[in-house]
KEKE-3310 file (N, C-alpha, C; in steps of 0.2 Angstrom, whole numbers, plus 5000, padded with zeros to 4 digits):
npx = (5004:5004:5007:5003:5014:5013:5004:5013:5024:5015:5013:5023:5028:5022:5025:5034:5051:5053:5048:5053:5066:5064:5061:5073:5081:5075:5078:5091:5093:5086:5095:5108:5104:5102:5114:5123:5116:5118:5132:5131:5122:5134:5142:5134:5134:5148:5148:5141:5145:5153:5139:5132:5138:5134:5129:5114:5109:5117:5115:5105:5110:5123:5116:5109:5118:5126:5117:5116:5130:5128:5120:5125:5133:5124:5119:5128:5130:5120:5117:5127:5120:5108:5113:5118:5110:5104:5114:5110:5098:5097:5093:5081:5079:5084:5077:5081:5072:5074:5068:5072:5081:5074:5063:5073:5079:5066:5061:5073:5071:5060:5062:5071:5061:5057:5069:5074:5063:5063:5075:5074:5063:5068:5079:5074:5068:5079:5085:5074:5073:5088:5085:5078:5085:5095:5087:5082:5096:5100:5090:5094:5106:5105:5097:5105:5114:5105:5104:5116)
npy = (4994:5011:5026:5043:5057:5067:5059:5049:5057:5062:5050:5047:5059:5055:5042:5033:5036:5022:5014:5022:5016:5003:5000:5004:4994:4984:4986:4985:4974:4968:4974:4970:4956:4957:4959:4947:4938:4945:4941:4927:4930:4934:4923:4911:4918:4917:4906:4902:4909:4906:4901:4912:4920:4917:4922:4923:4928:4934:4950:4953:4948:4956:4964:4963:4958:4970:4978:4972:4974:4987:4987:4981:4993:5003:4998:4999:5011:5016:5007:5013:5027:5021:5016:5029:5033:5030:5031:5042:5043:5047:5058:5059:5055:5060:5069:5083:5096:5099:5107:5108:5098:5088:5089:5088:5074:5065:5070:5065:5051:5048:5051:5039:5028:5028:5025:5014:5006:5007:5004:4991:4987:4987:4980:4965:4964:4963:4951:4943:4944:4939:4926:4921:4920:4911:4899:4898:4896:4885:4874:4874:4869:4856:4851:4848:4842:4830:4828:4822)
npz = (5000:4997:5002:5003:5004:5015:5024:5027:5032:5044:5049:5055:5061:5075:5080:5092:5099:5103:5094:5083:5085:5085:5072:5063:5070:5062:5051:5049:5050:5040:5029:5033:5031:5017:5011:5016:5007:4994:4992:4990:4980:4969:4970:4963:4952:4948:4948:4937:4925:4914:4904:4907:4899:4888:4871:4868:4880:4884:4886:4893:4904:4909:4911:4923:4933:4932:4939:4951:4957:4957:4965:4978:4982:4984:4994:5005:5007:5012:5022:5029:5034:5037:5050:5058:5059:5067:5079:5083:5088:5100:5102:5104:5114:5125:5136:5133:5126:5110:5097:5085:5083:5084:5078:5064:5067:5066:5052:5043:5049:5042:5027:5027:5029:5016:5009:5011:5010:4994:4990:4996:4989:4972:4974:4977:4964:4956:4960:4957:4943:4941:4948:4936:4925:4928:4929:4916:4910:4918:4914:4900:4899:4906:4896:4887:4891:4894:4880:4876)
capx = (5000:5006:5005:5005:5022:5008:5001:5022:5026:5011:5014:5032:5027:5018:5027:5036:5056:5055:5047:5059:5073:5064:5059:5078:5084:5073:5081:5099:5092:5085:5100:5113:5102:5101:5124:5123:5111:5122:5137:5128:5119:5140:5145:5131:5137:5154:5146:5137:5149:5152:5134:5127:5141:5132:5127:5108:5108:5121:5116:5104:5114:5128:5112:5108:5124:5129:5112:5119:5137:5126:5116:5128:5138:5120:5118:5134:5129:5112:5117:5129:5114:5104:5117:5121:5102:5101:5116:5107:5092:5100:5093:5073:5075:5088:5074:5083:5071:5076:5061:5073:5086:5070:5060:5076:5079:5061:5063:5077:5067:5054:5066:5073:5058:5057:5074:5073:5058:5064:5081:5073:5059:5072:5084:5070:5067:5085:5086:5070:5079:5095:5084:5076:5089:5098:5080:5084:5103:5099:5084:5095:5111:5099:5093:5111:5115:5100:5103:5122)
capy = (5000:5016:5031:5050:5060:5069:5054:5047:5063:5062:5045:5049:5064:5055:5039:5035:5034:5016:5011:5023:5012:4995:5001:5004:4990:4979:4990:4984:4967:4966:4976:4964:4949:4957:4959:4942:4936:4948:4935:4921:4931:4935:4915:4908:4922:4915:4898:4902:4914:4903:4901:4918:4922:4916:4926:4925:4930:4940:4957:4952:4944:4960:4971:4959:4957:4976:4980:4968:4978:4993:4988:4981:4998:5008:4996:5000:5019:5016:5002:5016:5030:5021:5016:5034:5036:5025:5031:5049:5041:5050:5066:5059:5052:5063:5075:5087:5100:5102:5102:5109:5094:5080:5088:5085:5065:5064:5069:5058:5045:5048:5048:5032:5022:5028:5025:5005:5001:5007:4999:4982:4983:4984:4973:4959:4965:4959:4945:4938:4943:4933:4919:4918:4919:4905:4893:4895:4892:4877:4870:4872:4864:4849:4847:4847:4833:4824:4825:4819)
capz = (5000:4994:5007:5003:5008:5018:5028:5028:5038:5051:5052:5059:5069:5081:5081:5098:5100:5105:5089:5076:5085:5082:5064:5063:5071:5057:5044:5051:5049:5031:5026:5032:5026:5009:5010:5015:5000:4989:4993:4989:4971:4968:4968:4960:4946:4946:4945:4929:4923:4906:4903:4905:4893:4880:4867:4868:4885:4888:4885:4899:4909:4909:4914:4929:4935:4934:4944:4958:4958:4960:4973:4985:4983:4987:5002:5009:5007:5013:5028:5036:5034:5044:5056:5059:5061:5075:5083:5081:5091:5108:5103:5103:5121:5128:5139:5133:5122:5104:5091:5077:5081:5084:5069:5057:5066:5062:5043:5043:5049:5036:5022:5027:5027:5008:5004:5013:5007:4988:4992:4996:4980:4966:4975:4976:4956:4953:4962:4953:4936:4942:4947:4932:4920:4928:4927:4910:4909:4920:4910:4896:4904:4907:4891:4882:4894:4892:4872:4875)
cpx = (5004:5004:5008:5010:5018:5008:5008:5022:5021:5011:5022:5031:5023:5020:5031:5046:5055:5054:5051:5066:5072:5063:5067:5081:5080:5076:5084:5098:5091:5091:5107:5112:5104:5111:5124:5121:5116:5128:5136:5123:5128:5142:5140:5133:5142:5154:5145:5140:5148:5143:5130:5132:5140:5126:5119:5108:5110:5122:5111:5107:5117:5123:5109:5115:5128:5125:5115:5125:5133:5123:5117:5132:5130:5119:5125:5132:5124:5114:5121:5123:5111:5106:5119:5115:5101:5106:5115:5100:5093:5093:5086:5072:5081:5084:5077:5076:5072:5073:5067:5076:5082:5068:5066:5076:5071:5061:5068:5074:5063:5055:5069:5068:5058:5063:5075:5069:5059:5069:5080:5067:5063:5076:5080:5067:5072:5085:5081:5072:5084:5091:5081:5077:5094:5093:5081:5088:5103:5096:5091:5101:5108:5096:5098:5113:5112:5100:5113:5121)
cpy = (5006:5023:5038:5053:5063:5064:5050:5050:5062:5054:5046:5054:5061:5045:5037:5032:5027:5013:5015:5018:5006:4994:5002:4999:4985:4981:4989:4977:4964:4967:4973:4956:4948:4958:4952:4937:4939:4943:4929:4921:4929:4926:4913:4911:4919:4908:4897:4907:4913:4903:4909:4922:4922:4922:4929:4928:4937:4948:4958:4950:4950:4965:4970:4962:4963:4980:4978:4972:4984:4993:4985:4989:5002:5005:4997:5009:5019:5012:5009:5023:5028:5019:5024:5037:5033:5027:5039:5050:5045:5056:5066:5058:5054:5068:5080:5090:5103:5103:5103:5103:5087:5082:5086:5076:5064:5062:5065:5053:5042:5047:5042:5027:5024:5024:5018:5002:5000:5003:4991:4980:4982:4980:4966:4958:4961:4952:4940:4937:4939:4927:4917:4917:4911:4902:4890:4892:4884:4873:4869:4867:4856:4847:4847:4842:4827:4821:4820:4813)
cpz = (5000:4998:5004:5006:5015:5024:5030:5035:5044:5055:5058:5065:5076:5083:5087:5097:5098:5098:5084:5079:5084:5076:5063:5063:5066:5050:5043:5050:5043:5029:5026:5029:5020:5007:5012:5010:4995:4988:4989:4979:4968:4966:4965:4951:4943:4945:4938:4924:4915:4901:4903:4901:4887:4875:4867:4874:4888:4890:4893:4904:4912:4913:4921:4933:4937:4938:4949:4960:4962:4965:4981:4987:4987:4995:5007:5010:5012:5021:5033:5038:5040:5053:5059:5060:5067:5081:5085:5088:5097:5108:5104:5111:5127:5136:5140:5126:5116:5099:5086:5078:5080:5078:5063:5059:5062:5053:5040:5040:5041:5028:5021:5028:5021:5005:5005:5011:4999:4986:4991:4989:4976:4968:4975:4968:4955:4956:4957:4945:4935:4942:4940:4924:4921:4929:4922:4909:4910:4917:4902:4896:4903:4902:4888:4888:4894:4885:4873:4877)
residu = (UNK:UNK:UNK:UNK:UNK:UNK:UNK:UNK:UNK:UNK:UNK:UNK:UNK:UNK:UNK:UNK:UNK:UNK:UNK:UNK:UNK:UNK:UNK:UNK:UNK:UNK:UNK:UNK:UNK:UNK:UNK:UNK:UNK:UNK:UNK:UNK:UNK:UNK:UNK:UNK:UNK:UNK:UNK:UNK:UNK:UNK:UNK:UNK:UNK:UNK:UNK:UNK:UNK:UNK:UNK:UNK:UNK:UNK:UNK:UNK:UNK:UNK:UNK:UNK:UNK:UNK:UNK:UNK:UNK:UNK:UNK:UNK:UNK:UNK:UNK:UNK:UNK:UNK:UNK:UNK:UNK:UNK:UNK:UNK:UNK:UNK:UNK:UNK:UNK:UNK:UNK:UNK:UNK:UNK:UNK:UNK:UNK:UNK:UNK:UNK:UNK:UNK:UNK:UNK:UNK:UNK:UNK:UNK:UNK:UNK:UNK:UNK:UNK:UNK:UNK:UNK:UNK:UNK:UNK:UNK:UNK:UNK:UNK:UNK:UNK:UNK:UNK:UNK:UNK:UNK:UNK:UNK:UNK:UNK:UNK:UNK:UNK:UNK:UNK:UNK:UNK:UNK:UNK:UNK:UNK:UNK:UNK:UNK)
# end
């Protein structure tokens, strides 16, 4: 479901500390799931390296494979962001009075459920384009051994 920048922002203004640091801390969880998963796209790549070489493929293949480079480099941008958003958390639950220093964590905030959520739809876009580039390779793999 698709929420107005509007409705974003008041969802946030009235959200409590406790819950932007376990929205956080789920955030620091996906995001290293998906660096671990990136590891494991990388060697399946150099598994089928020969195979998505091949010429029918390959111009898809090279546009796969060059999304995934890019979006482990964004999640390394995007993973310390939010780490330096959680180590920022102090200023919401300090009982010190600052609106302009809480209204920017806030906005922060606000901006990183966009940029996490964005983050994790195209990264599950590529991953489904990897897997089902190699369905084929493998299907086709499998039937040149079945004809040999």
């Amino acid at each position: 479901m698709k929420y107005s920048k509007q409705k974003k922002h008041a969802y946030v203004e009235w959200i409590s500390p406790e819950e932007m640091h376990q929205a956080v801390l789920s955030w620091i969880s996906e995001l290293k799931f998906a660096r671990d998963e990136q590891k494991f796209l990388n060697d399946l790549v150099k598994s089928y390296t020969l195979q998505l070489t091949d010429r029918q493929i390959f111009a898809e293949s090279r546009e796969v494979v060059s999304g995934i480079a890019d979006a482990e480099r964004a999640l390394i941008t995007l993973m310390k962001q939010v780490q330096s958003h959680e180590n920022q958390l102090e200023i919401m639950v300090d009982d010190v009075d600052q609106p302009k220093m809480e209204k920017a964590y806030r906005d922060t905030h606000r901006d990183l459920i966009e940029a996490v959520d964005t983050y994790l739809t195209s990264y599950m876009k590529l991953k489904k384009q990897l897997f089902g580039m190699l369905t084929k390779v493998m299907k086709k793999e499998k039937q040149k051994r079945l004809l040999n």
